[in-house]
C-alpha positions as CSV (number, residue, x, y, z in Angstrom):
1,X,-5.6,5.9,-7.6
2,X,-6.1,2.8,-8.6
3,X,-3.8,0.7,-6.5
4,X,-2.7,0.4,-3.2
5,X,-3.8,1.8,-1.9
6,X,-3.6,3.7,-5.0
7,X,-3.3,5.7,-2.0
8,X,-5.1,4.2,-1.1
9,X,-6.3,3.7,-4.4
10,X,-7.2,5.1,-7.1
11,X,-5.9,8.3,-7.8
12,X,-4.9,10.0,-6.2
13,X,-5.3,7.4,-5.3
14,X,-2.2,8.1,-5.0
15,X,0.2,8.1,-3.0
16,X,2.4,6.0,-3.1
17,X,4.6,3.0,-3.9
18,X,5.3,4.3,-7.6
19,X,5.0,6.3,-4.9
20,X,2.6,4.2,-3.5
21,X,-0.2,3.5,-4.7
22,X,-1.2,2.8,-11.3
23,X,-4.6,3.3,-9.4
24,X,-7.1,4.5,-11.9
25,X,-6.0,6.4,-14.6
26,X,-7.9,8.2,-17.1
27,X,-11.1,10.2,-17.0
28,X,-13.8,8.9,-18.6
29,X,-17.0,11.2,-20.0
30,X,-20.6,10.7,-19.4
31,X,-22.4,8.3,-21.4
32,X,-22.4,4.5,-20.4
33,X,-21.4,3.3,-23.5
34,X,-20.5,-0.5,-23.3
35,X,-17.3,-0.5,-25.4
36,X,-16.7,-3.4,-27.7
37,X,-14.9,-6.9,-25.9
38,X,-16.8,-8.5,-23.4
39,X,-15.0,-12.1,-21.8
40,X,-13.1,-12.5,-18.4
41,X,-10.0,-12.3,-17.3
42,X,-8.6,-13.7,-14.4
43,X,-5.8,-12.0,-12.0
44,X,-4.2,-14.0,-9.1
45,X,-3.8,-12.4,-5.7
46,X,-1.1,-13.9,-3.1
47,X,-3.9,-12.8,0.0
48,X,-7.0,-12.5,0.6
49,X,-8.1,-8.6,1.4
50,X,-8.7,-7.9,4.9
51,X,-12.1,-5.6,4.4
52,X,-13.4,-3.8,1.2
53,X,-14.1,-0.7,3.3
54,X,-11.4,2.1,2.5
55,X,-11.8,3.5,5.9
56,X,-10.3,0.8,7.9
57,X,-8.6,-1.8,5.2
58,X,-5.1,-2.4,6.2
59,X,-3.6,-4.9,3.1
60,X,-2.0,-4.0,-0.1
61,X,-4.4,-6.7,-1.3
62,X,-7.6,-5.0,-0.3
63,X,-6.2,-1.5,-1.4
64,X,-6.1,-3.1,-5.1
65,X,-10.1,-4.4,-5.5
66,X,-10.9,-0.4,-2.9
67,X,-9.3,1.1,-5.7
68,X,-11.6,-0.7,-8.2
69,X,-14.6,0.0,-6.2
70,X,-14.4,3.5,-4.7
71,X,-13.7,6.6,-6.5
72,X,-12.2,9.7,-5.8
73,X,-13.1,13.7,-6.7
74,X,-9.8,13.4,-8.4
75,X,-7.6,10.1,-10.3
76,X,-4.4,10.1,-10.2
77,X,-3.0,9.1,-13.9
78,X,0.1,7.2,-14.7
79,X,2.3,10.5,-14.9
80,X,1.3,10.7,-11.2
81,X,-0.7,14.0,-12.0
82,X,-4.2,14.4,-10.7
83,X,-7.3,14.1,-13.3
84,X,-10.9,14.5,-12.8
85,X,-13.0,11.5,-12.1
86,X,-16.1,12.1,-10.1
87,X,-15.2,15.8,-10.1
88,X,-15.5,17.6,-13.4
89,X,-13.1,19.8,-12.2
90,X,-11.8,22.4,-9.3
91,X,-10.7,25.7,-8.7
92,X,-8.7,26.7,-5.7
93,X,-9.1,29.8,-3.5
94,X,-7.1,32.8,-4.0
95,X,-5.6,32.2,-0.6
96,X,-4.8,29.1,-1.0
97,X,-7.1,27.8,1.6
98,X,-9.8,26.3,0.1
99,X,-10.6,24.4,-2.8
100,X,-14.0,23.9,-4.9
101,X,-14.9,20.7,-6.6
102,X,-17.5,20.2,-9.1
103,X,-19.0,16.9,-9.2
104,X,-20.4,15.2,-12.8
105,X,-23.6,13.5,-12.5
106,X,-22.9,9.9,-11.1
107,X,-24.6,6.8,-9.3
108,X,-23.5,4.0,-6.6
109,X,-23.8,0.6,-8.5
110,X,-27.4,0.1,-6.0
111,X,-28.5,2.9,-8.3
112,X,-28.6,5.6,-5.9
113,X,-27.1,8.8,-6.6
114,X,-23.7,9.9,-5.4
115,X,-23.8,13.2,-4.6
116,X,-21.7,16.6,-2.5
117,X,-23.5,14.7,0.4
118,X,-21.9,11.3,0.3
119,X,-17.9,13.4,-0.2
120,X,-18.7,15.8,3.2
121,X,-19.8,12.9,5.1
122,X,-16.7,10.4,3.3
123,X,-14.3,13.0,4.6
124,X,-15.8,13.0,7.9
125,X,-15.7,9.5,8.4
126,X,-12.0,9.7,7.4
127,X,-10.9,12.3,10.3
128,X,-13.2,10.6,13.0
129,X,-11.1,9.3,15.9
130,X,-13.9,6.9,16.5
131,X,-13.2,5.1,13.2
132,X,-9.7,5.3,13.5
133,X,-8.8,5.2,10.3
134,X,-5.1,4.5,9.3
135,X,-5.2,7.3,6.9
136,X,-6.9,10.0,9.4
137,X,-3.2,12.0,9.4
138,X,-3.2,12.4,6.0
139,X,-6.5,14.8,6.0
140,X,-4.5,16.9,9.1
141,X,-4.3,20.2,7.1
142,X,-8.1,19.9,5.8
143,X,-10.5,21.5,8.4
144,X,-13.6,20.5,7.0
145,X,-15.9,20.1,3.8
146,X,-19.3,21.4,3.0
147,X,-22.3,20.8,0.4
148,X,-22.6,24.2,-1.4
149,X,-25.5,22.4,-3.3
150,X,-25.6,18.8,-4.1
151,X,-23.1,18.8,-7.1
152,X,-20.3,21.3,-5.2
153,X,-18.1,19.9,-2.2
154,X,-15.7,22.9,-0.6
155,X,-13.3,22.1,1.0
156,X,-11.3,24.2,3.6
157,X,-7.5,24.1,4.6
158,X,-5.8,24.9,8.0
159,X,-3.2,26.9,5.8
160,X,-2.2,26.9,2.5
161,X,-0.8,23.6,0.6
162,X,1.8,22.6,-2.0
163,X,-1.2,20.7,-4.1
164,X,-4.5,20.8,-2.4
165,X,-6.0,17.8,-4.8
166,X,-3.8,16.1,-2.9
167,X,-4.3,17.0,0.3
168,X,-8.0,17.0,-0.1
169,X,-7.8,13.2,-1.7
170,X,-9.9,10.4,-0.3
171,X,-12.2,7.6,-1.4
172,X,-16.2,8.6,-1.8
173,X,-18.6,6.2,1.1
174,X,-22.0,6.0,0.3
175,X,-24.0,8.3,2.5
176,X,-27.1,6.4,1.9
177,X,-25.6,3.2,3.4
178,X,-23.3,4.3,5.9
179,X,-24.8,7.3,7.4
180,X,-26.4,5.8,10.7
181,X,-24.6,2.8,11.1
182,X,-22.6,3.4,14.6
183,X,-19.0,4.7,14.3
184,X,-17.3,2.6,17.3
185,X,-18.6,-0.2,15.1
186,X,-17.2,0.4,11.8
187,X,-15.5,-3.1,11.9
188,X,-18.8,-4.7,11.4
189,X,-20.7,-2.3,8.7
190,X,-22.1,-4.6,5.7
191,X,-20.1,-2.8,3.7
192,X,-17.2,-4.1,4.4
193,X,-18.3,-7.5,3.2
194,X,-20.6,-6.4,0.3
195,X,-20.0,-3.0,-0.9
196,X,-21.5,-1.0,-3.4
197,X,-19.5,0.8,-6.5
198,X,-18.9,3.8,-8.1
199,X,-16.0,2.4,-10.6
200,X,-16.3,0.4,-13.8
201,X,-16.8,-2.7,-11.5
202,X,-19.2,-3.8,-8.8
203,X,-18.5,-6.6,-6.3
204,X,-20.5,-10.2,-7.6
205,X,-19.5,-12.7,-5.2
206,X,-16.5,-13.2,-2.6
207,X,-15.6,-16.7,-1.3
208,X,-12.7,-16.0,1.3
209,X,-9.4,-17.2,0.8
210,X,-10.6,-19.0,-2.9
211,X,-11.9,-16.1,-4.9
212,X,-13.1,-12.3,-5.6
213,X,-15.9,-11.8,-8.6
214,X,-15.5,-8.2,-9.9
215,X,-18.4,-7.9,-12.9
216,X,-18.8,-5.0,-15.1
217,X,-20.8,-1.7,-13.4
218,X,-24.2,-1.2,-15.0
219,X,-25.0,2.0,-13.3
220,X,-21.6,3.4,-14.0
221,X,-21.9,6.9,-15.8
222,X,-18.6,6.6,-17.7
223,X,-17.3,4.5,-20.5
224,X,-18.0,0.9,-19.2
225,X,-15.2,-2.0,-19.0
226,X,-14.4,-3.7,-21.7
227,X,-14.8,-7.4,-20.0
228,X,-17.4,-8.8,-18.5
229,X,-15.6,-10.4,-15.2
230,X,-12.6,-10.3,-13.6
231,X,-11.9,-13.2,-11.0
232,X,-9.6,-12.6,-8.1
233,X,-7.9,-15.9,-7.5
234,X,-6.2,-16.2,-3.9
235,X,-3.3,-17.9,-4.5
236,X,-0.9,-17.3,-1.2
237,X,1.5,-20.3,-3.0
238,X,3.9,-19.0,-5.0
239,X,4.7,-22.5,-6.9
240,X,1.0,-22.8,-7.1
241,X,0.6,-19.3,-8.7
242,X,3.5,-20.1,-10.7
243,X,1.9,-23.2,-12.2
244,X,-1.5,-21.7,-12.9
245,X,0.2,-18.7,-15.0
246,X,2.0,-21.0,-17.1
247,X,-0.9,-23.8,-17.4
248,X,-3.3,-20.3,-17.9
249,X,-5.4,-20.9,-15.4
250,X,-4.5,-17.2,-14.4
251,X,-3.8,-14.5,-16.6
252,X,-2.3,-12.1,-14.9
253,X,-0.1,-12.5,-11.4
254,X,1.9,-9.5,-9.5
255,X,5.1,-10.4,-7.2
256,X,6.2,-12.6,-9.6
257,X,9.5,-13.7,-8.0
258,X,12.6,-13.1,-10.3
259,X,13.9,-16.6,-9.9
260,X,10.4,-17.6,-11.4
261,X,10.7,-14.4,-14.1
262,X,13.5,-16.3,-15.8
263,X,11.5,-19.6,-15.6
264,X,8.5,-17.9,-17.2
265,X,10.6,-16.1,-19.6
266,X,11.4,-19.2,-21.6
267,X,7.6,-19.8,-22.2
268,X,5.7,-18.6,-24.4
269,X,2.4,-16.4,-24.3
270,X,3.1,-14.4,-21.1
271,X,5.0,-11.5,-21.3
272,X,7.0,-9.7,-17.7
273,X,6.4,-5.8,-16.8
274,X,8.7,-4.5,-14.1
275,X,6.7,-1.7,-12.6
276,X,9.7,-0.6,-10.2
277,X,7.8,0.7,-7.1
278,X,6.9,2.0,-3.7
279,X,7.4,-1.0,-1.7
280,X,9.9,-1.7,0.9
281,X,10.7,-5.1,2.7
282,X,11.5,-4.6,6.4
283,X,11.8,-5.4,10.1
284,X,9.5,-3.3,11.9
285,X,10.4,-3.0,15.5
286,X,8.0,-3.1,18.5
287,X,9.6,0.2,20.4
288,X,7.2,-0.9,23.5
289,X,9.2,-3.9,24.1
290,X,12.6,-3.5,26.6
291,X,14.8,-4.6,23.4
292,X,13.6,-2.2,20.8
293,X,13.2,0.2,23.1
294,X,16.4,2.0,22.2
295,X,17.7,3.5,18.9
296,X,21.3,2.0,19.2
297,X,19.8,-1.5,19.6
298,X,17.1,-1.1,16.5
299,X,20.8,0.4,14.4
300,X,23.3,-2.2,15.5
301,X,20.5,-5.1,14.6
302,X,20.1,-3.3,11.1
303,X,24.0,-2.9,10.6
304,X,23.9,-6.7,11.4
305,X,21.8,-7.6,8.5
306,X,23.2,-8.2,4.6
307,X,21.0,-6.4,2.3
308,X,22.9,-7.1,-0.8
309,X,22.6,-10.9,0.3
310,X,19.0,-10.8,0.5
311,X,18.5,-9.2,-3.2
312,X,20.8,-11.4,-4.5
313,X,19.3,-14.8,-3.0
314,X,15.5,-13.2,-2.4
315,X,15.2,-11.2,-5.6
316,X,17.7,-12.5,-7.4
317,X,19.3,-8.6,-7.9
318,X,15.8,-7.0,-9.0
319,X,16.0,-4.6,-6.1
320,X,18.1,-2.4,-4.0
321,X,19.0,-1.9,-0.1
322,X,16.6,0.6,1.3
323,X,17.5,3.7,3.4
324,X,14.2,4.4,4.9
325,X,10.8,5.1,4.3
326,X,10.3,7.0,1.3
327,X,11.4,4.7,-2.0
328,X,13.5,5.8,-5.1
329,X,10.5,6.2,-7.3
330,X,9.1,9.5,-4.9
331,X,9.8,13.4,-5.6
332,X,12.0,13.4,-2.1
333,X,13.9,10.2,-1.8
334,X,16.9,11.2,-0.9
335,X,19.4,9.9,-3.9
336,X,22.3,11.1,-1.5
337,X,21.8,8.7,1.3
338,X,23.6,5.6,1.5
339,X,22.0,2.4,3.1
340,X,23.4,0.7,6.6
341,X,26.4,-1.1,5.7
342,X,26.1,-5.0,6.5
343,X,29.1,-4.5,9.7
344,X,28.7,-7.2,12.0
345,X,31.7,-5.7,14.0
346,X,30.1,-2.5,14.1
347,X,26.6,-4.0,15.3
348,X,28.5,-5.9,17.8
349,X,30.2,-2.4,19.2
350,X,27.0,-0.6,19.2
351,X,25.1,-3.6,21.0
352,X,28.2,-3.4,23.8
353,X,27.8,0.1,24.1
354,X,23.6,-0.2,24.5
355,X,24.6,-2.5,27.7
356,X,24.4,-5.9,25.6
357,X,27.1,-8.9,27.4
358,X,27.1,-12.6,26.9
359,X,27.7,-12.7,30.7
360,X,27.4,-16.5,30.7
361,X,29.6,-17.2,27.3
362,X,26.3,-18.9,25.6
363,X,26.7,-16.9,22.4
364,X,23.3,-14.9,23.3
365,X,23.7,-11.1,24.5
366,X,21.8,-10.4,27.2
367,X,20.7,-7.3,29.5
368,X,19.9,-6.6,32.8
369,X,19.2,-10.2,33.5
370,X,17.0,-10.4,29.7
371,X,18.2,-11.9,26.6
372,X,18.3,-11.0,23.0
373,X,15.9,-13.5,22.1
374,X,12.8,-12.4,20.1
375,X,9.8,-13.8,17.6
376,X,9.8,-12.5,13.7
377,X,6.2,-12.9,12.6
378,X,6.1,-12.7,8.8
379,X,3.5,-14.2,5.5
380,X,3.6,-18.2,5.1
381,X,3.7,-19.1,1.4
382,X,5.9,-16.3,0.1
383,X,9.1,-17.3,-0.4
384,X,10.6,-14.1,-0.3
385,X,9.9,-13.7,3.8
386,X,10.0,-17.4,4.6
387,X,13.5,-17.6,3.1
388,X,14.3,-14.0,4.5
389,X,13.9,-14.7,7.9
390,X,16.4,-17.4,7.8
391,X,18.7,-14.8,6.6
392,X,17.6,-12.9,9.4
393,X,18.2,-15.7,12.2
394,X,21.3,-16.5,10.8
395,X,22.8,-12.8,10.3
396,X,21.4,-11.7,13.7
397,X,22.8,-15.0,15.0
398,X,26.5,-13.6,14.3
399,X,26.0,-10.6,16.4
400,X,24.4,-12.7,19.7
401,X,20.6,-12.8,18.8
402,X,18.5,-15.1,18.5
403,X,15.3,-15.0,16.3
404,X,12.3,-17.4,16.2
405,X,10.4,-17.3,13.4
406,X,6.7,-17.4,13.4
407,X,4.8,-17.6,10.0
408,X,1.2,-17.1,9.4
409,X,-1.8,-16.4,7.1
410,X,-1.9,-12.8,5.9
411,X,-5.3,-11.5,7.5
412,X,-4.3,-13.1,11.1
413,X,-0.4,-12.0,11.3
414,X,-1.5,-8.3,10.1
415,X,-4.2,-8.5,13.0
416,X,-1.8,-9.6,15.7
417,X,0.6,-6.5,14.5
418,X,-1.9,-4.4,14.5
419,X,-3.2,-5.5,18.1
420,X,0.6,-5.0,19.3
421,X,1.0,-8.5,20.0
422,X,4.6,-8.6,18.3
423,X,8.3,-8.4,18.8
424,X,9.0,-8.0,15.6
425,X,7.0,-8.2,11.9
426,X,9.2,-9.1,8.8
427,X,6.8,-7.8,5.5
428,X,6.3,-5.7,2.7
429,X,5.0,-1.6,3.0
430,X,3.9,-0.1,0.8
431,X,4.5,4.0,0.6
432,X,1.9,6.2,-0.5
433,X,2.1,8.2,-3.5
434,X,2.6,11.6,-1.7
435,X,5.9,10.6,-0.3
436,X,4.6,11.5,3.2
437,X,5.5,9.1,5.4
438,X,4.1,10.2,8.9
439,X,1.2,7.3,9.0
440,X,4.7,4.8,9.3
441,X,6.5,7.2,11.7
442,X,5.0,10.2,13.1
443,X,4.5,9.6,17.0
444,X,0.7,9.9,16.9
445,X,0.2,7.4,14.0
446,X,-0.1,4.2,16.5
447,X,-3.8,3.9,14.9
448,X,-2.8,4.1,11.5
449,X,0.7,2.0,10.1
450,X,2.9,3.3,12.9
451,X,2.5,-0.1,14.6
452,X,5.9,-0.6,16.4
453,X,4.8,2.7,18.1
454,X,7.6,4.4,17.1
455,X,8.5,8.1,18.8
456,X,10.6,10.8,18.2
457,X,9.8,14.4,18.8
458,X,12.2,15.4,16.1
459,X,11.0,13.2,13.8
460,X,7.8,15.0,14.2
461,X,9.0,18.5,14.1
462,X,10.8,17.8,10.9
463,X,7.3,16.3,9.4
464,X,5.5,19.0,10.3
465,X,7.8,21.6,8.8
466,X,8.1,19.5,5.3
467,X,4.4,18.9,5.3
468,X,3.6,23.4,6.0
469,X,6.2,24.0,3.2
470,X,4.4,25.0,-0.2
471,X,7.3,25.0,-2.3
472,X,8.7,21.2,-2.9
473,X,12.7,23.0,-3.5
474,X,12.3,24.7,-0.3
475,X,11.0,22.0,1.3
476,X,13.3,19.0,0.1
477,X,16.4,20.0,2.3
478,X,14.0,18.9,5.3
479,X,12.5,15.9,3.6
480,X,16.1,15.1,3.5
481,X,17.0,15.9,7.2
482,X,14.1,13.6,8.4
483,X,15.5,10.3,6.1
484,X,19.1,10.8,7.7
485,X,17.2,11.2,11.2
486,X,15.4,7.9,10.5
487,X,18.7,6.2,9.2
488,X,20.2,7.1,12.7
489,X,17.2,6.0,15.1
490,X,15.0,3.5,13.2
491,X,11.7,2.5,13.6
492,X,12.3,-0.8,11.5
493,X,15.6,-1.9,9.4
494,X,14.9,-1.0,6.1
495,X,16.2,-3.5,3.9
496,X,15.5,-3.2,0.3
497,X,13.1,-1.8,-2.5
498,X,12.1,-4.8,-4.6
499,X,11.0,-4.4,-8.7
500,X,7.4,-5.1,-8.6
501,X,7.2,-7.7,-11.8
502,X,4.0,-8.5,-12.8
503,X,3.2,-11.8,-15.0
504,X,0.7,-10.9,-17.9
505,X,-0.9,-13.6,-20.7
506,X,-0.4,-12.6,-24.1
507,X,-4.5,-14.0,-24.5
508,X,-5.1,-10.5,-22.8
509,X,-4.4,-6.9,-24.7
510,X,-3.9,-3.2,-23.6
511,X,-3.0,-4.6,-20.0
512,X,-0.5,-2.0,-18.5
513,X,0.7,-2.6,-15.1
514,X,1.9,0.3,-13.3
515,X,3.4,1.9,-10.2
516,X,0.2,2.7,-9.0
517,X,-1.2,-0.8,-9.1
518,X,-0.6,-4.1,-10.8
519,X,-4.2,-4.2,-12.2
520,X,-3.8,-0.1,-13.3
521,X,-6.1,0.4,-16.4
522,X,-8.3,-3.1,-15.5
523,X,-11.1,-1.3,-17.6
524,X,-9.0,-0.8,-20.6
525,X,-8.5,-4.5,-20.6
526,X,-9.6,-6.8,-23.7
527,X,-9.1,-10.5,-24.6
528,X,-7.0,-10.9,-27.6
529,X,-8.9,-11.8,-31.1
530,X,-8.3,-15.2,-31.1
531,X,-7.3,-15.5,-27.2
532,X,-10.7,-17.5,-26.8
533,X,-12.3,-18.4,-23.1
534,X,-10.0,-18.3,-19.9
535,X,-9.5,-22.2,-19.3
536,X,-8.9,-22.0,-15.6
537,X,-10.8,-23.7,-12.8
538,X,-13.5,-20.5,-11.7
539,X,-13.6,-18.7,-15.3
């Protein structure tokens, strides 16, 4: 997947948000014929990624150049079906617990070859606890992986699966880089600074926080990129990023806000895509702390909040309230689920009932002896959250809380929610493409996107029957028990699925933003006859 994780990225890369995560798409044959083009293109990014190892990156951001970088056995294409990539193909065992896959002939960008070696040992690295990678629950069902011979990766399964491509997904490391480096220290591998490639592009240069070179792949087996450079411009401003789409310094900028779609509208040579999507904007709770502790509390503070406000003044309607984890655009969203209701008097009757007085008349609900006072970290320089929290503080306000907002850089606020320093984080997830979303909820996920340590044995019963069941009818009616479980005791308040528009110049052709990933085909793309040099500062 090429995106977001594209999955976490390309393919299947899949997974989510549409619904996750498009990634790649397309299968390209041997030969490393350099198709006609050549030129640069640049794409602005509102954060700078966190690491460029798929193992441990945590951002949306990073998740988009991964999914450029790192292939899979297996893509996932735009209908959200999995195609061959470094895998010529598969065949599945006739019990259902195993599956084959049949690697082409390919090469890391460093020249070496990529071979069954590098996928047993990628896999491994994935599931080892020492690593701790966020994704480690997704590979629960997979038991292990072997080299049959150096172009033929088995893989076995705990039990049968509804689509083992999927379950068997994950991006290739490169065993000739990685393999000794010490596990406990994966936050300091090279790699993660200065990767090597097995897509269309290979990693030039990386300034932090200014810009991201991705130049074309020599060593890459497949049908090369049609341009010579893209440039990753961080841009966290949205006025800024706004301005350098319509003065073309940028061609191409995702999260365009829609109160800036109808400004760019009126200009010419840019055209809006509305890619729908995986991602939700929430409040994600810390359960450790004494207020969030309790599932009335975490309901009555998401009854407090007005959804419909938000879309209307945040997203200007290109959206719609959320009910939980797994968003619209997913196989098992369920349709039939109606969002919390914005019912201050209700929030105010659950708080009562969860012990919450204003003892002392001061307007702020407090509880044996502690008030309802608490810090909202969220993103500086999107609008979207800075103005959102005010709604926040001033909707929470009305029911006796008070909220302080705290805004950071991307990288640092991520780190301090990850490290569980947090009362609450205001932000955007983004789902995978499976619709599976234990890595957000399931009790055991505190290493992975589960930050708020969320638990509820229920919640994981119901998980772990959905994820055994083969058969997507039979196993929907559970999907659908855990979302109204999750509606009733809430790890964050879910407040709405925003349209993912993405801005692209009319200089560039055959650009297709996607579900999967704003930057989807990026080796498809071609500068317009007649679009001429990019103009912008970097190109």
């Amino acid at each position: 997947m090429r995106g977001a994780g594209r999955v976490q990225a390309r393919t299947v890369r899949a997974a989510a948000l549409c619904v996750a995560l498009a990634l790649a798409c397309g299968c390209h044959g041997p030969g490393n014929e350099v198709a006609p083009g050549g030129g640069t293109a640049v794409v602005a990014l509102a954060a700078d990624p966190d690491v460029l190892n798929p193992l441990i990156s945590d951002s949306a951001v990073a998740g988009i150049i991964n999914a450029e970088l790192y292939d899979g056995l297996a893509d996932m294409g735009e209908d959200l079906s999995y195609q061959p990539r470094l895998a010529r193909g598969w065949d599945v065992g006739p019990d259902g617990r195993s599956i084959t896959y049949h690697l082409r002939p390919w090469r890391w960008s460093d020249g070496a070859p990529l071979t069954a070696r590098d996928v047993v040992l990628s896999l491994e690295l994935f599931k080892d606890e020492r690593i701790g990678s966020k994704r480690r629950s997704l590979y629960r069902d997979v038991t292990g992986a072997e080299a049959v011979d150096d172009s033929t990766v088995r893989y076995t399964l705990a039990a049968p699966v509804a689509d083992p491509v999927q379950a068997t997904w994950h991006q290739v490391l490169p065993w000739h880089l990685v393999q000794g480096l010490d596990r406990a220290a994966v936050a300091t591998w090279p790699i993660n600074q200065a990767p090597v490639s097995s897509g269309e592009w290979r990693l030039d240069s990386w300034a932090h926080n200014r810009e991201l070179v991705l130049v074309r792949n020599p060593a890459y087996p497949g049908r090369a990129a049609r341009l010579d450079k893209v440039i990753f411009r961080i841009l966290p401003d949205e006025a800024t990023r706004l301005i350098a789409l319509e003065t073309g310094e940028v061609d191409v900028a995702d999260g365009v806000s829609p109160g800036s779609a109808a400004r760019l509208g009126k200009r010419g040579g840019l055209r809006l895509v509305d890619c729908g999507g995986r991602r939700i904007y929430g409040v994600q709770w810390n359960c450790l702390s004494p207020l969030f502790a309790d599932a009335p509390t975490r309901r009555a503070l998401s009854l407090a909040i007005d959804r419909r406000r938000m879309i209307s003044a945040l997203a200007d309607g290109y959206g719609q309230p959320a009910v939980g984890p797994i968003p619209p655009a997913l196989w098992n969203h369920d349709r039939a689920l109606q969002p919390d209701p914005y019912d201050p008097p209700a929030a105010r009757r659950l708080l009562a009932d969860a012990g919450w007085r204003d003892d002392d008349a001061d307007g702020v609900l407090e509880r044996r002896g502690r008030p309802l006072r608490f810090e909202v970290i969220t993103r500086a320089g999107d609008t979207v959250r800075e103005q959102g929290v005010a709604i926040l503080r001033e909707n929470l306000a009305a029911v006796g809380a008070v909220v302080e907002a705290r805004t950071m850089e991307q990288v640092a606020g991520v780190a301090q929610v990850r490290a569980g320093r947090f009362d609450a984080y205001f932000g955007l997830f983004i789902a995978n493409l499976y619709g599976n979303p234990a890595p957000f909820v399931r009790s055991t996920a505190t290493g992975e996107f589960n930050q708020g340590h969320y638990a509820n044995a229920a919640v994981d019963s119901l998980l772990d029957a959905a994820l055994g069941e083969r058969d997507r009818e039979r196993a929907l009616p559970t999907w659908k028990r855990l979302q109204a479980l999750l509606a009733q005791d809430p790890p964050m308040a879910y407040l709405f699925y925003p349209d993912n528009l993405v801005a692209v110049s009319t200089r560039l052709q055959d650009v297709r933003p996607h579900l999967l990933s704003p930057v989807n085909n990026l080796a498809e793309w071609r500068v317009a006859p007649g679009g001429g040099v990019a103009t912008g500062r970097g190109r």
